[in-house]
C-alpha positions as CSV (number, residue, x, y, z in Angstrom):
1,X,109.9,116.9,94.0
2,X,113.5,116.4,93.2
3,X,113.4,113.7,96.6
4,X,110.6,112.0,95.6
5,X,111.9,111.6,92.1
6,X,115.9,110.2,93.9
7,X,114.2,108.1,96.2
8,X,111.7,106.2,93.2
9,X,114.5,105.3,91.3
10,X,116.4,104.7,94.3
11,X,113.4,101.9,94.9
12,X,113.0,100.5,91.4
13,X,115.8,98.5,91.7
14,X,115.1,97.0,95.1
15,X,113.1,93.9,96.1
16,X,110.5,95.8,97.3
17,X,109.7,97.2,93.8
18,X,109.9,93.5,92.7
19,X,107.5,92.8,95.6
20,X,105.0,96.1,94.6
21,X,105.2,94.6,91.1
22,X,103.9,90.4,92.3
23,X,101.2,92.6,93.9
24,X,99.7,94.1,91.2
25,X,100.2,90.5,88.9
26,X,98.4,88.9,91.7
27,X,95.5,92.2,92.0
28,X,95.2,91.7,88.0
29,X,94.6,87.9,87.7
30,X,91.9,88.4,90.7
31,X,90.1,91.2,89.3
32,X,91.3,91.5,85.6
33,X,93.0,93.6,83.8
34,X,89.8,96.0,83.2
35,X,89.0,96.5,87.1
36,X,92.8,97.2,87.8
37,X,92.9,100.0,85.0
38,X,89.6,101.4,86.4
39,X,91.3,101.7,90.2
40,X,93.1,104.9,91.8
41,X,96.5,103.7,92.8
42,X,95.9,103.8,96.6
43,X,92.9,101.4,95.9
44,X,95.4,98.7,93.9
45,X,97.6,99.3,96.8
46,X,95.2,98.8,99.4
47,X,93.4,95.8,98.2
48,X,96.5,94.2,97.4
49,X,97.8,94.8,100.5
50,X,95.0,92.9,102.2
51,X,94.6,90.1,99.7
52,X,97.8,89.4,100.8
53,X,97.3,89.9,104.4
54,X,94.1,87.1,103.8
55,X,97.2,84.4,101.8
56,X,99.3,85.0,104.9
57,X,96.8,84.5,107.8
58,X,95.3,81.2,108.8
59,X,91.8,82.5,108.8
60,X,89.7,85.6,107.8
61,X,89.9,86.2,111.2
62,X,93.6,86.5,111.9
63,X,93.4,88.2,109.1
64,X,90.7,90.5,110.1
65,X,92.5,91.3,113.4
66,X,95.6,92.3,111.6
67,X,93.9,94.6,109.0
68,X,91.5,96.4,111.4
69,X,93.3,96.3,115.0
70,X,92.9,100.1,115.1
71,X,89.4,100.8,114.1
72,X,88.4,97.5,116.5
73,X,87.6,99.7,119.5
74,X,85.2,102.3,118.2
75,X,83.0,99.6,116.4
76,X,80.1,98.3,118.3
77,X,81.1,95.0,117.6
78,X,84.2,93.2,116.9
79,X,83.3,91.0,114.3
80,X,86.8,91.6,112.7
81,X,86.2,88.6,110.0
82,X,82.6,89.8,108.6
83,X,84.1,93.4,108.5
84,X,87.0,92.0,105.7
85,X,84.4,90.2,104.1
86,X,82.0,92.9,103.7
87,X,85.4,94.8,102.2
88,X,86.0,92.3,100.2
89,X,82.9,91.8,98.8
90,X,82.4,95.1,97.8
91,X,85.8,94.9,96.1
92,X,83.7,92.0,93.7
93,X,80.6,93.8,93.7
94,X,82.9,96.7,92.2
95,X,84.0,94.3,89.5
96,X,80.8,92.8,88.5
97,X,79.5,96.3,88.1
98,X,81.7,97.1,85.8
């Protein structure tokens, strides 16, 4: 534990906890502050991850490529774009639920 514990604080003061922290501002305005408090960690990280993924890319597509390029090849079809969505989608569903 001792590691783990070194190599957080080691992080907190790099740009990459700066960059963890835009994340979750960015997850928060989207979803609200309610959703976010409602959300394991690994899901914040996740969906932030690929929200930002879907800013970067010039298309859902792109995007979807980028996000999914591993699962691609056991799905039935490739539709990497309507998979995102689908993600996505239940992301807001999640939201609206709540």
């Amino acid at each position: 534990m001792r590691a783990r514990t070194h190599v957080g604080r080691r992080l907190s003061g790099t740009r990459l906890a700066g960059q963890e922290a835009r994340g979750e501002t960015r997850l928060r305005d989207l979803l609200g502050g309610e959703r976010i408090a409602e959300m394991d960690a690994v899901d914040r990280v996740q969906v932030s991850h690929v929200i930002e993924m879907c800013r970067q890319c010039r298309s859902l597509s792109e995007a979807g490529r980028l996000l999914l390029s591993a699962s691609r090849g056991r799905k039935s079809t490739t539709n990497d774009a309507d998979r995102l969505r689908k993600y996505l989608k239940t992301m807001q569903a999640n939201q609206d639920s709540d």
